[in-house]
C-alpha positions as CSV (number, residue, x, y, z in Angstrom):
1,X,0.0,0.0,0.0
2,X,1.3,3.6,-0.9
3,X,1.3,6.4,1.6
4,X,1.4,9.8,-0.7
5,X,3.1,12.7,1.6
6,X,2.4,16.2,0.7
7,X,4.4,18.3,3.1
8,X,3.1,21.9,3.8
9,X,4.6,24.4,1.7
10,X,6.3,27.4,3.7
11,X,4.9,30.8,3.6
12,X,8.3,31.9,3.4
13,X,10.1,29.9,0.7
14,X,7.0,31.0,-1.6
15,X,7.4,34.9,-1.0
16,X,11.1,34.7,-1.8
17,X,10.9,33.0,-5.3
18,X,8.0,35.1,-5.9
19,X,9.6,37.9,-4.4
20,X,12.6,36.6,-6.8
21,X,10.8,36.9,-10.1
22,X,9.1,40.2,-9.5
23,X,12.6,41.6,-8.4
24,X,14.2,39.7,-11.7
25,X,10.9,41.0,-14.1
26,X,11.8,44.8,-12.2
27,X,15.7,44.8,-13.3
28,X,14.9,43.7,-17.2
29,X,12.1,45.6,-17.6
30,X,14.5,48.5,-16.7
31,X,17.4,47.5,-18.6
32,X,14.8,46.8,-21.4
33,X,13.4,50.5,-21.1
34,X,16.8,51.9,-21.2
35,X,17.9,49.5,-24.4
36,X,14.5,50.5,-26.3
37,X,14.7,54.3,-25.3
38,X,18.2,55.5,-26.4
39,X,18.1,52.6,-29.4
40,X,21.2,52.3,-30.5
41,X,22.8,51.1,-33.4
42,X,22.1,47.1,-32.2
43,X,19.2,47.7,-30.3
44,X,17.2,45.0,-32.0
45,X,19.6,42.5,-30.9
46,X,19.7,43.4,-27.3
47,X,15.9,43.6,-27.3
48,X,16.4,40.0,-28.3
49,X,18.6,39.1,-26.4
50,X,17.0,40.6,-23.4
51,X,13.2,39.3,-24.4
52,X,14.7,35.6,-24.5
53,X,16.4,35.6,-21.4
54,X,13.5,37.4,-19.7
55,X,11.5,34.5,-20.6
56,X,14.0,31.7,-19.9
57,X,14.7,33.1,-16.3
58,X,11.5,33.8,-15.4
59,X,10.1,30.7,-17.1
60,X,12.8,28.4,-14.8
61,X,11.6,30.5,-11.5
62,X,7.9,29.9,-12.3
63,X,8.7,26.3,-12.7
64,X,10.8,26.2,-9.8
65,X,7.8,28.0,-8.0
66,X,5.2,25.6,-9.3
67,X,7.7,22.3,-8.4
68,X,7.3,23.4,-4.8
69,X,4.0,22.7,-4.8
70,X,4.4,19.2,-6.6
71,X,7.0,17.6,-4.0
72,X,6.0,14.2,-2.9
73,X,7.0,11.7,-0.7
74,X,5.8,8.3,-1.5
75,X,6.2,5.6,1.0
76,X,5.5,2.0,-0.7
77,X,6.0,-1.1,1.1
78,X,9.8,-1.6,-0.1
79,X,11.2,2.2,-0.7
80,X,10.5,5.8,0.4
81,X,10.6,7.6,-3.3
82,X,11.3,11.6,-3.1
83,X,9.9,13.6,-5.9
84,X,11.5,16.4,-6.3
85,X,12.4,18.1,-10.1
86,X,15.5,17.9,-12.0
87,X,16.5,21.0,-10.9
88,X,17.6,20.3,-7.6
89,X,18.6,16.9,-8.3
90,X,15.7,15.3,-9.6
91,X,13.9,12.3,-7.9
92,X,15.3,9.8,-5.4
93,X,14.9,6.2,-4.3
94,X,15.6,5.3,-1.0
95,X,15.3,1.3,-0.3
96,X,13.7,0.8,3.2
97,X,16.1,-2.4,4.0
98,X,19.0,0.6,3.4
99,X,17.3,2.9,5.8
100,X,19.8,3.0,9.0
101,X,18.3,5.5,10.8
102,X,15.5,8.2,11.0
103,X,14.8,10.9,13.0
104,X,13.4,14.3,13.8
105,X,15.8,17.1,13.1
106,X,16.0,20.8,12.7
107,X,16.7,21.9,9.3
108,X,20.6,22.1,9.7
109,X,22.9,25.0,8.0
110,X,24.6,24.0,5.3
111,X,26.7,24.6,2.0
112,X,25.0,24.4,-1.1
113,X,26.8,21.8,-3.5
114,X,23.8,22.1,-6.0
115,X,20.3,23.1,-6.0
116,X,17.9,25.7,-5.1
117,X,18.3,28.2,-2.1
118,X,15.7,27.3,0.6
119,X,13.6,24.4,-1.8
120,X,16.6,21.9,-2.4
121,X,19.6,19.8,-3.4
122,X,22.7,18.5,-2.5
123,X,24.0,20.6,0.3
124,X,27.5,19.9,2.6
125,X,26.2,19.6,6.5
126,X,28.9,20.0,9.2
127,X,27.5,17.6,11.4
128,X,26.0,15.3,8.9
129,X,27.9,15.0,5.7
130,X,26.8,15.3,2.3
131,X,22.9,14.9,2.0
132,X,20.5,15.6,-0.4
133,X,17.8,18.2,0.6
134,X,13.8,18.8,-0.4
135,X,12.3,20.9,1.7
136,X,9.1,22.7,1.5
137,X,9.2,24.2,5.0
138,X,11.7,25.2,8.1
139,X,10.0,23.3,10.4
140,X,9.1,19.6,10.1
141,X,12.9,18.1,9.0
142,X,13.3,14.7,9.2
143,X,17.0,13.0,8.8
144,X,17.2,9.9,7.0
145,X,20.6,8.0,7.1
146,X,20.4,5.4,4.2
147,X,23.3,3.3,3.1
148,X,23.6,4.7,-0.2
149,X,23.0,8.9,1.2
150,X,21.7,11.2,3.4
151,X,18.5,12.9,3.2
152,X,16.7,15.7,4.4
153,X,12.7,16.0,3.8
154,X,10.0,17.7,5.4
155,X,7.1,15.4,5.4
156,X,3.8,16.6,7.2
157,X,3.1,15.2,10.6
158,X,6.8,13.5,10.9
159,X,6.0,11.9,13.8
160,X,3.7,9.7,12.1
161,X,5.8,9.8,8.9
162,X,8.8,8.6,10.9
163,X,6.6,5.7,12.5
164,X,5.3,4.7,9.5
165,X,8.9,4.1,7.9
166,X,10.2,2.5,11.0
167,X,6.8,-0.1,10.5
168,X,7.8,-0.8,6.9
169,X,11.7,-1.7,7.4
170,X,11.9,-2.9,10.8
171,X,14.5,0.2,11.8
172,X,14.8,0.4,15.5
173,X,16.6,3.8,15.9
């Protein structure tokens, strides 16, 4: 039987990426009114150039945005499977016979390795190692120490969440 996990999505996290791409639309808009009013010689190109990386960036922080939203944790019978987008590291499979140990834990400072600021990704933790991260709030972390990682979620109710892995692989910590 799958257990679908939607973890509450942080108030916080969604102001700064939209925060983000009204502060990103704010800067080319400007640099675009600046390019279009003293046109110079190339000003069609940089109007190009400008309108396609306009859409590219804000196209990858709406997506990013939206992604939020979509993370899952799906807890079958024989692996805890972490959707998260490709952007941060894409989706991961954790075999419950791996799991070593789970536990509550505050969401610990670390050093981005790759990912997104505050969603996600593979992150350096001083007291943990390397681990990968998908967060969707600053509140409910859970650690999970797997033989092949270390992972960082956020699942909603973790108490329960935690219980219910323990159930599934027999893990007594």
């Amino acid at each position: 039987m799958d257990t679908v996990n939607k973890p509450e999505v942080s108030r916080t996290i969604v102001r700064f990426y939209a925060g983000m791409i009204v502060f990103i639309s704010a800067i080319l808009g400007i640099v675009f009114y600046f390019i279009y009013t003293e046109k110079p010689t190339n000003s069609l190109v940089g109007i190009i150039v400008l309108v396609t990386t306009t859409v590219f960036v804000e196209g990858l922080m709406v997506w990013l945005l939206a992604s939020i939203h979509r993370t899952r944790y799906v807890l079958t019978d024989s692996e805890l499977v972490l959707q998260a987008p490709k952007l941060i590291g894409g989706s991961k499979r954790i075999p419950l016979e791996t799991v070593e140990s789970i536990q509550r834990t505050l969401i610990p400072f670390g050093f981005r390795l790759f990912g997104a600021s505050f969603y996600g990704g593979y992150y350096y933790f001083p007291s943990v190692g390397r681990a990968f991260m998908v967060i969707t709030n600053f509140r409910d972390g859970v650690l999970i120490k797997a033989r092949n990682g270390n992972y960082v979620i956020t699942p909603s109710n973790p108490d329960n969440f935690i219980e219910s892995i323990k159930t599934r692989s027999k893990t007594e910590t």
